[in-house]
KEBA-422024 format. One record per residue (C-alpha): residue in three letters; x, y, z. Coordinates in steps of 0.25 Angstrom, whole numbers, plus 2048, in hexadecimal, padded with zeros to 3 digits. Example, Ala and Ser with C-alpha at 12.3 -4.5 7.8 and 13.67 -1.06 7.14 Angstrom:
REM KEBA-422024
SITE  residuo   c1   c2   c3
SITE      ALA  831  7EE  81F
SITE      SER  837  7FC  81D
This chain:
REM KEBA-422024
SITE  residuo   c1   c2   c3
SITE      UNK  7C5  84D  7EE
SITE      UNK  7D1  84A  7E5
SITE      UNK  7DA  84D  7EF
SITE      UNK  7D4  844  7FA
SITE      UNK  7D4  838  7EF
SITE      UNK  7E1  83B  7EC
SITE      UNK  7E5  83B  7FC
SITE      UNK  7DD  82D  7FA
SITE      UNK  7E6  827  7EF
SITE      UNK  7F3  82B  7F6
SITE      UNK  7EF  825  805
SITE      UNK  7F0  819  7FC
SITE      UNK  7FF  819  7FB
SITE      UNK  805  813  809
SITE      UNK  811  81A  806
SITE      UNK  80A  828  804
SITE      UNK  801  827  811
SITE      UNK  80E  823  819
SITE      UNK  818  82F  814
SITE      UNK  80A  839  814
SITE      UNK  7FF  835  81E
SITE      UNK  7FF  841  825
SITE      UNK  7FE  84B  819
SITE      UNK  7F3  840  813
SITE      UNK  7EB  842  81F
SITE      UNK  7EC  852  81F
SITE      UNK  7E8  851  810
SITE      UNK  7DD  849  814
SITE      UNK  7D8  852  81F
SITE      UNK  7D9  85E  816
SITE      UNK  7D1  858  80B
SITE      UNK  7C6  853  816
SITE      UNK  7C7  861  81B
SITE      UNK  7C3  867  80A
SITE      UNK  7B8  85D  808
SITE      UNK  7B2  861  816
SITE      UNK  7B2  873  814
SITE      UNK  7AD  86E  805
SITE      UNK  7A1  866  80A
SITE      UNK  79D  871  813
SITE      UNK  7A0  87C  80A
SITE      UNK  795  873  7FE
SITE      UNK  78D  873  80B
SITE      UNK  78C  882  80C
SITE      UNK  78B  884  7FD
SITE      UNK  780  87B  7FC
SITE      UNK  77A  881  80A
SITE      UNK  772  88C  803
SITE      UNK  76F  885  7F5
SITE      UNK  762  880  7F3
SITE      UNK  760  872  7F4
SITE      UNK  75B  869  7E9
SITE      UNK  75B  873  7DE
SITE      UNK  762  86C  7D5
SITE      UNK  75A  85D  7D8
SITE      UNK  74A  868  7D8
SITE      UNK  750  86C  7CA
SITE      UNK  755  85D  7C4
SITE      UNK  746  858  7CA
SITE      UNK  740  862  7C4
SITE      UNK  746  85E  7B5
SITE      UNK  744  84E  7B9
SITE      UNK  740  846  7C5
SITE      UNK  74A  83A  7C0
SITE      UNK  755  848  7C3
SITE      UNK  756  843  7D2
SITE      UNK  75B  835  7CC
SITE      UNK  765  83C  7C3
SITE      UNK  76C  845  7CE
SITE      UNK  76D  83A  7D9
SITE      UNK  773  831  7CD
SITE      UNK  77B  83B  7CB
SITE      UNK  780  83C  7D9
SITE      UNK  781  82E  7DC
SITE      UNK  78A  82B  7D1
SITE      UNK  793  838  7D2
SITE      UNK  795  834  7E2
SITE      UNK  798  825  7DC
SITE      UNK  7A2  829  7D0
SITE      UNK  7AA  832  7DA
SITE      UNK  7AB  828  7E5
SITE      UNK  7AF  81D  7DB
SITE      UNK  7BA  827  7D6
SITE      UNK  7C1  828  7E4
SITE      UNK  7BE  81B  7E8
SITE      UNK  7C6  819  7D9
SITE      UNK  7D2  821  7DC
SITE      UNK  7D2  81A  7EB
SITE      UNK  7D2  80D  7E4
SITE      UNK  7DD  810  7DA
SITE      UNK  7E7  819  7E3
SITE      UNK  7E5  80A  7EB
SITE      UNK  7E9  802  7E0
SITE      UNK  7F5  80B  7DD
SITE      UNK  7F9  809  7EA
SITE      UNK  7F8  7F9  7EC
SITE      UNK  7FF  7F9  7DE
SITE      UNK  80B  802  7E2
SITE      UNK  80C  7F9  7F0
SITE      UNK  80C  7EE  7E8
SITE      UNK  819  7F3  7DF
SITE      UNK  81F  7F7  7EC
SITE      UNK  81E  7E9  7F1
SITE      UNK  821  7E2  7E4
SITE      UNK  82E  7EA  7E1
SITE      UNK  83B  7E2  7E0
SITE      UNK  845  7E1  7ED
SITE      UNK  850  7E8  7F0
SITE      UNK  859  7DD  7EA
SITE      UNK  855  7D6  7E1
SITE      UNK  850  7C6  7E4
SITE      UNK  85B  7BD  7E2
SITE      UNK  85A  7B5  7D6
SITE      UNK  85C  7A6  7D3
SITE      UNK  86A  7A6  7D0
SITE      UNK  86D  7B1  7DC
SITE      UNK  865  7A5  7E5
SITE      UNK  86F  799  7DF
SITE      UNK  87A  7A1  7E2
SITE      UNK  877  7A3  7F2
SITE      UNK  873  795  7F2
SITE      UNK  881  792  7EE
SITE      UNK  888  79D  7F8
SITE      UNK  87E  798  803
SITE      UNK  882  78A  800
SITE      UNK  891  78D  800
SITE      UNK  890  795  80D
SITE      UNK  889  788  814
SITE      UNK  895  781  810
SITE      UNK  89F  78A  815
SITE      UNK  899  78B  822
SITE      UNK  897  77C  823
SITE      UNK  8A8  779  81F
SITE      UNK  8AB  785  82A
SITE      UNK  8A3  77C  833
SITE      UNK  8AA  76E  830
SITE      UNK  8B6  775  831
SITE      UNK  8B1  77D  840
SITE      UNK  8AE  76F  845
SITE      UNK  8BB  769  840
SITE      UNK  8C2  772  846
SITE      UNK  8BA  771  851
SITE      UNK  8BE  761  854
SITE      UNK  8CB  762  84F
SITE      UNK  8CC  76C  85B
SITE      UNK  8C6  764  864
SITE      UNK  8BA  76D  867
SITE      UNK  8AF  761  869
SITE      UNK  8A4  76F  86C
SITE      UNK  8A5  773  85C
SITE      UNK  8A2  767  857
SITE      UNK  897  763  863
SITE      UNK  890  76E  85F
SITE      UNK  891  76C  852
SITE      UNK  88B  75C  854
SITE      UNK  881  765  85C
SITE      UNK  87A  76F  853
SITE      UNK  87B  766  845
SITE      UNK  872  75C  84F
């Protein structure tokens, strides 16, 4: 039982299911296949037993003992449910919270900071201007040539 829980609590990782699926799958399997020969081997040990002796006995001490052993069975089967349905819950949590990390985690590179932004601003800005003089000076050159199809187009795509 154990086992299977913990089979449980790592099928919760992403990461895990990915790199292991296949070996998770057979651990699965096997453990269906224990739980299966122990049912039926409790089915043959109980097979040959009396029935009831142990409820006959409680009845004969008290009437009120019938109430005590389904209590007793109705909260044993409701503890252990809420303890896997517990270790579910948590392994769960761990896992959103470990996403959650991966996903919060710095870049690479750090992000630039205010003073890093100024500064390529300023680069950018001077690069504009360059490209804008190479220009003025293209088109220039251009009509000083006599080349009326530089500066047309020019006229052309400023419009």
């Amino acid at each position: 039982m154990l086992l299977n829980a913990a089979l449980l609590g790592l099928e919760s990782y992403s990461a895990v299911v990915e790199e292991w699926h296949r070996w998770l799958r057979l651990a699965e399997h096997g453990c269906l296949a224990v739980f299966t020969v122990e049912i039926l081997l409790r089915l043959g040990a109980h097979a040959d037993r009396p029935r009831g002796d142990a409820v006959h006995a409680g009845l004969e001490v008290s009437r009120w003992s019938l109430v005590y052993y389904a209590s007793y069975v109705l909260i044993a089967s409701f503890v252990l449910v809420n303890v896997l349905i517990g270790v579910v819950i948590t392994s769960l949590d761990e896992a959103r919270q470990m996403e959650q990390e991966e996903a919060t985690e710095e870049p690479p590179y750090p992000a630039p900071g205010l003073e890093v932004r100024r500064l390529l601003f300023t680069r950018i800005t001077a690069a504009r201007q360059a490209l804008d003089d190479l220009e003025r000076d293209l088109l220039r050159r251009a009509a000083a040539d006599g080349s009326p199809d530089i500066g047309a187009a020019r006229a052309a795509s400023r419009s």
